[in-house]
C-alpha positions as a printed Julia matrix, in Angstrom:
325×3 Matrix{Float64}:
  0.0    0.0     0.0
  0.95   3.88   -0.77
 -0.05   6.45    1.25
  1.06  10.58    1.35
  3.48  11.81    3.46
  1.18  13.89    4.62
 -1.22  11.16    6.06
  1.3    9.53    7.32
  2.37  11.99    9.41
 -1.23  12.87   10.32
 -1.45   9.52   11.78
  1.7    9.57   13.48
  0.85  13.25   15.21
 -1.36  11.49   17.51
  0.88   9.27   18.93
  2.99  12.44   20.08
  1.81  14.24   23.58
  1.43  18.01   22.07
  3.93  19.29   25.11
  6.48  17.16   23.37
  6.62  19.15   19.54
  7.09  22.5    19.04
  6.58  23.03   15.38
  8.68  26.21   13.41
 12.12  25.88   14.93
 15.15  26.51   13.15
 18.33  25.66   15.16
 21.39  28.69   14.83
 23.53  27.07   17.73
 24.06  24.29   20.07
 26.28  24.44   22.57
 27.02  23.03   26.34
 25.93  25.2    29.1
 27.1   27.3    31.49
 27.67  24.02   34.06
 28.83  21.53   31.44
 25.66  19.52   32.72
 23.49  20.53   29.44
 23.33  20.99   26.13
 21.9   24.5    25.03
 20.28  24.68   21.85
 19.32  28.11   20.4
 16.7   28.3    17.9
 16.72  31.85   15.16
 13.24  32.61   17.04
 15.45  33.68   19.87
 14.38  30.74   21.55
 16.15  27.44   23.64
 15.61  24.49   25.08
 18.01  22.51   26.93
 18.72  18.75   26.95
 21.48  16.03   27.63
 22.07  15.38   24.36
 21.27  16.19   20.8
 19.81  14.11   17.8
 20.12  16.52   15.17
 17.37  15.48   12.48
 16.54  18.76   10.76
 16.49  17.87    6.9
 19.36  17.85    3.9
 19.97  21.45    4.63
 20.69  20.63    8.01
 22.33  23.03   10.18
 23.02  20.59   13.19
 25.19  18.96   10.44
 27.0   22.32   10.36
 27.9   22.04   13.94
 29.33  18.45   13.89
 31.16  19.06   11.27
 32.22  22.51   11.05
 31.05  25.35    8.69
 33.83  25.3     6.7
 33.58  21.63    5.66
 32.58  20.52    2.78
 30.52  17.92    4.04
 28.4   20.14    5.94
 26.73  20.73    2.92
 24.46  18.89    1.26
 25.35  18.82   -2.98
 23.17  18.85   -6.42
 23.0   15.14   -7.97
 22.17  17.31  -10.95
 18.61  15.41  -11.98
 15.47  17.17  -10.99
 11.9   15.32  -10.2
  8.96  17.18  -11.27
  6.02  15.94   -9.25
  2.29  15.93   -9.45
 -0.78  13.79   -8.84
 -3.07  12.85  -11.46
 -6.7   12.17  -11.04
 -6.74   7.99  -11.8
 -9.68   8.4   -14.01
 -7.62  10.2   -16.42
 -4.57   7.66  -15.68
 -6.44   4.28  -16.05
 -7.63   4.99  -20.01
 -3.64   5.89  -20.73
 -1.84   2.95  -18.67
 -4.46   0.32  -18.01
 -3.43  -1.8   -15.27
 -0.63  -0.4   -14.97
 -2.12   2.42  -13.38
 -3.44   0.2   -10.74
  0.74  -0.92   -9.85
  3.75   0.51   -8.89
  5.35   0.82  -12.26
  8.87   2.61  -13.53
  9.65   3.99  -17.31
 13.11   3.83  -18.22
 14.87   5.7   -20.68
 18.35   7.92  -22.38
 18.82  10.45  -19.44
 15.15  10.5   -17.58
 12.47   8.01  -16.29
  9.51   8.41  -14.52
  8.11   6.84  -11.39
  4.25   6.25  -10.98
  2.08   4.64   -8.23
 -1.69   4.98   -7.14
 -2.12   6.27   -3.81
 -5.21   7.44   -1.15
 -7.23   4.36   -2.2
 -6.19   4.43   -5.94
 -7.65   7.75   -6.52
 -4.61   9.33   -7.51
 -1.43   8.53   -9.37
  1.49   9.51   -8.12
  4.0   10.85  -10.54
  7.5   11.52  -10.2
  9.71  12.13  -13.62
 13.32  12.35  -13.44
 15.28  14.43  -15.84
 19.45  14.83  -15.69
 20.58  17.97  -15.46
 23.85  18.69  -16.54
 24.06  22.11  -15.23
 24.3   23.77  -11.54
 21.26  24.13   -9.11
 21.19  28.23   -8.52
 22.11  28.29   -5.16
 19.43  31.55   -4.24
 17.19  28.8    -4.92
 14.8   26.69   -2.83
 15.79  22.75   -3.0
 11.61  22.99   -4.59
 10.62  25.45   -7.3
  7.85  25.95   -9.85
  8.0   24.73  -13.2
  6.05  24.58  -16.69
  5.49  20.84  -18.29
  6.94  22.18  -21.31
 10.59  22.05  -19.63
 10.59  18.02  -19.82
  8.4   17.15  -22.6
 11.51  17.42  -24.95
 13.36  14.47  -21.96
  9.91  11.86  -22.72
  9.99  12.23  -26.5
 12.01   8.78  -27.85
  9.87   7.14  -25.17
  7.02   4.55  -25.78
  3.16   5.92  -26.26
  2.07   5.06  -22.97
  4.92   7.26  -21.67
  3.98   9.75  -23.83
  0.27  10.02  -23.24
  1.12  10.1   -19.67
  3.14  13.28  -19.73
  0.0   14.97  -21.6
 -1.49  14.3   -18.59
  0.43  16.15  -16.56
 -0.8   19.62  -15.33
  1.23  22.43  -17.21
  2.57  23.93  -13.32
  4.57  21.38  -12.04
  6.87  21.48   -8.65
 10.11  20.9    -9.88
 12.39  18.87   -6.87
 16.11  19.57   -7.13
 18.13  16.12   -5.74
 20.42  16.79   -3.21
 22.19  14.1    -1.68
 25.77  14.14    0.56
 27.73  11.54   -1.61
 30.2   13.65   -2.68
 31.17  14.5     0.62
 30.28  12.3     3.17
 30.77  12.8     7.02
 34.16  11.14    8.72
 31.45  11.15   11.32
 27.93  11.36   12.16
 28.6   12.6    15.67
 30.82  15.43   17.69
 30.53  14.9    21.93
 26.96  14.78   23.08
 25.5   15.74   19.55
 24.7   13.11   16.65
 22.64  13.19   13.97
 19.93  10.81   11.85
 18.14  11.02    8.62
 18.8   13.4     5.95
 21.14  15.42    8.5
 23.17  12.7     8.48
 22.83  10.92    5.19
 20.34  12.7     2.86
 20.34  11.09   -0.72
 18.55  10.71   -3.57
 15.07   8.72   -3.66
 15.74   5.78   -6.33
 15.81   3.45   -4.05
 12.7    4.34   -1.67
 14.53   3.68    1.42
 15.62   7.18    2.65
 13.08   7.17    5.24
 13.61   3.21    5.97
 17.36   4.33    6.99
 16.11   7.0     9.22
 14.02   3.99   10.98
 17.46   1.95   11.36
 19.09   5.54   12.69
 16.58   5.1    15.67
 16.9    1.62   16.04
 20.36   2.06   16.79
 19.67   5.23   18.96
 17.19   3.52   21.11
 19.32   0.27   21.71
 22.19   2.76   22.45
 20.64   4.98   24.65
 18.84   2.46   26.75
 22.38   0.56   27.34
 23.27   3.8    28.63
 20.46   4.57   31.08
 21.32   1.52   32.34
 24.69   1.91   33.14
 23.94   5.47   34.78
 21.37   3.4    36.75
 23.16   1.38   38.4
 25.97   3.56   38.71
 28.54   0.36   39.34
 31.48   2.01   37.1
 31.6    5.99   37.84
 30.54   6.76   34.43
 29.05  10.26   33.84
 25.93  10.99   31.88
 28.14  12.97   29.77
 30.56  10.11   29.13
 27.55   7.51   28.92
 26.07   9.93   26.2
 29.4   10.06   23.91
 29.7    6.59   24.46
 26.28   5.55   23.0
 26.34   8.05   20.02
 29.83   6.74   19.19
 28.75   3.19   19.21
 25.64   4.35   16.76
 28.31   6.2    14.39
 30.59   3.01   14.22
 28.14   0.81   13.79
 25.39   2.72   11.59
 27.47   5.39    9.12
 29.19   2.75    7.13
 25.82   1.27    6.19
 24.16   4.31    5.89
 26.74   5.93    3.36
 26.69   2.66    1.33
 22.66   3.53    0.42
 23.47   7.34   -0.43
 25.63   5.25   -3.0
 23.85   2.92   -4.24
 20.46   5.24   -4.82
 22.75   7.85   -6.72
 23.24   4.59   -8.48
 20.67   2.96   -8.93
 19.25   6.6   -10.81
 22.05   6.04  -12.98
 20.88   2.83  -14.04
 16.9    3.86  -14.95
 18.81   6.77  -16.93
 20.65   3.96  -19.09
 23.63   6.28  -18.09
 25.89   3.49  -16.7
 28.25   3.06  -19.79
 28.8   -0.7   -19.64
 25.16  -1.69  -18.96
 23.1    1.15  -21.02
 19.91  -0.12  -21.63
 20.55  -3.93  -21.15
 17.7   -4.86  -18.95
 19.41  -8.04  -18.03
 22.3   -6.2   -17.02
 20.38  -3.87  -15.18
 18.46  -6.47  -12.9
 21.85  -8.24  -12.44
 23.15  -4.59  -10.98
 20.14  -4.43   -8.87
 20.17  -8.46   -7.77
 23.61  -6.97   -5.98
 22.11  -4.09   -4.14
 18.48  -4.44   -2.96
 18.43  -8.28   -1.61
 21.33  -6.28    1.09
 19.71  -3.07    1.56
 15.89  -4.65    2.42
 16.69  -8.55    3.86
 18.77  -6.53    6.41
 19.65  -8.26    9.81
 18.06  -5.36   11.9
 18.6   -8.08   15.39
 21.73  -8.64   14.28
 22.53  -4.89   14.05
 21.05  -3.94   17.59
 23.58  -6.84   19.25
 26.42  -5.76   17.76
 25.58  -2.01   19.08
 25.03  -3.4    22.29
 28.14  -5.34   22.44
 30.0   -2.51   20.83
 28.82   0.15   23.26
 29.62  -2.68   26.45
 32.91  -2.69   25.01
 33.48   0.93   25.09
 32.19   1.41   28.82
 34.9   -1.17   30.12
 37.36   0.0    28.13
C-alpha cells in the first residue's frame, strides 16, 4: 500500500503528547551550558531548550550537520546530484484509459537520461507521478531545493519514449513542482557525531530517492539510537562504574556512528546509483535490462533482507565494550 506523506504523518501526530513538539524551529547554535551539565540549543526565534544530548534530524539542509562538522567543511553541505523530479498527482480516471493496469501498480519507465516513477495512492484515486530528468548544469544556489515549473521544460526528456509514456506526460498539469536532488555523496561525514550531539536522517545521510529507502534508513538511525541509549540509562542506573551521563552519552552516540554510518553511506551510493541505471547512463550496462536487474540483484536483496537483530547486538556489544574500556 501507498499512502502521502502527509497522512502519514497525520497519523503519526497522535501518537505524540502536544507538550512534546514545538513546530517552526530553526536551530542557529548548540552548545554546552554554562555548568557543562546541558546541552543548550538556540533556535533563530530567539528561543532554547536545553537537553542532555542532541539528535540533530533537521532535513538535507541541516544546520546541526554544520555544527558536527564545522562550517567550513565541505561535508556540511548537502550537494546537487544534478537530476530534478517534477512531481504531481493525477486524477486515476484520467490515468487508467492511458496505462491500463498499470495504473493500478507501482510501475517505472526507463529511458536515455530520464524516467519516470508512478504509483496509485489514497485508495487508488490518484497517481502519483515523479519524472526524473538529468541535469547537466548547476542548481542556482538563491534557490529553494523545490521550485515551480512549466510541463513544457521536460516534454523534450519523454519524446524517444514509448506511447504510454507519452500520453502520460500529456497528462500532466502544465505547473509542475520541480524537486532539485540533493544528496551528501560527494562529501560524506568522517562522522555522524561530535561529543553529546549526533545526527539521523537526511542530517546525516540525505540522498537521492531511487531506491525508496531514505526514510527506511532514518528507521534503522533510531533503532540504533534507542538500543544505544537504553544501554546507557542503564549503566547510569546502576551507577557500578563511575561513568558520567556525559561520558555515557558520547559513548552511546559513538557506538551508533561506528556501527550505523558505514551502512548508511553505502545507500546514499547505491540510490545515486541505482538513478544512474533507470537513466541507461551506466556506460557498460546502457539499456541492457538483463544487465540492469543483475546490478540491482547486488544491491536491494542487502539493503531490504537486512539483519536489523543482528545490528542492535552488535551495538550493544559494541557500546559494552566501550564502557569497560
Amino acid at each position: 500500500a501507498h499512502v502521502l506523506a502527509a497522512q502519514l504523518l497525520a497519523a503519526m501526530i497522535d501518537l505524540i503528547s502536544p507538550d512534546r513538539l514545538k513546530l517552526g524551529k530553526r536551530v542557529d547554535t548548540i552548545t554546552k551550558g554554562e555548568d557543562n551539565e546541558k546541552m543548550v540549543i538556540k533556535f533563530c526565534d530567539g528561543t532554547s531548550a536545553e537537553a542532555d544530548g542532541v539528535i540533530g534530524c533537521d532535513g538535507i539542509k541541516s544546520r546541526a550537520r554544520q555544527i558536527v562538522a564545522g562550517i567550513d567543511n565541505p561535508a556540511s553541505y548537502p550537494r546537487y546530484a544534478h537530476e530534478s523530479a517534477y512531481r504531481c498527482l493525477v486524477d486515476m480516471d484520467k490515468a487508467f484509459p492511458v496505462l491500463g493496469h498499470l495504473a493500478k501498480r507501482q510501475i517505472l519507465f526507463a529511458g536515455h537520461g530520464a524516467h519516470i516513477m508512478a504509483y496509485p495512492v489514497t485508495d487508488c484515486k490518484y497517481l502519483n507521478v515523479a519524472a526524473f530528468v538529468r541535469d547537466s548544469g548547476d542548481w542556482p544556489h538563491d534557490q529553494k531545493h523545490t521550485v515551480s515549473a512549466n510541463k513544457d521544460d521536460i516534454v523534450d526528456s519523454f519524446s524517444r519514449f514509448g506511447p504510454y509514456v507519452r500520453d502520460l506526460v500529456k497528462l500532466l498539469p502544465d505547473e509542475l513542482n520541480r524537486w532539485g536532488m540533493f544528496d551528501t555523496l560527494d562529501h560524506p561525514l568522517s562522522s555522524f557525531t561530535n561529543g553529546r550531539i549526533t545526527l539521523a536522517g537526511d542530517a546525516a545521510h540525505g540522498t537521492t530517492p531511487h531506491l525508496g529507502y531514505g526514510a527506511g534508513m532514518g528507521i534503522e538511525d533510531a533503532t540504533v539510537l534507542i538500543a544505544v541509549l537504553e544501554q546507557a540509562a542503564m549503566v547510569l542506573k546502576k551507577g557500578d562504574r563511575g561513568i558520567s551521563k556525559e561520558d555515557a552519552l558520547v559513548h552511546a552516540f559513538e557506538t551508533y556512528d561506528s556501527v550505523h554510518r558505514e551502512r548508511a553511506q553505502w545507500l546514499v551510493r547505491i540510490s545515486r546509483r541505482q538513478g544512474e541505471l533507470v537513466k541507461w547512463e551506466v556506460p557498460e550496462i546502457g539499456g541492457d535490462w538483463d544487465g540492469i536487474y543483475k546490478d540491482m540483484d547486488e544491491r536491494i536483496p542487502p539493503l531490504l533482507l537486512f539483519d536489523w537483530e543482528g545490528m542492535i547486538r552488535q551495538a550493544t556489544d559494541e557500546f559494552a565494550r566501550r564502557i569497560r574500556s
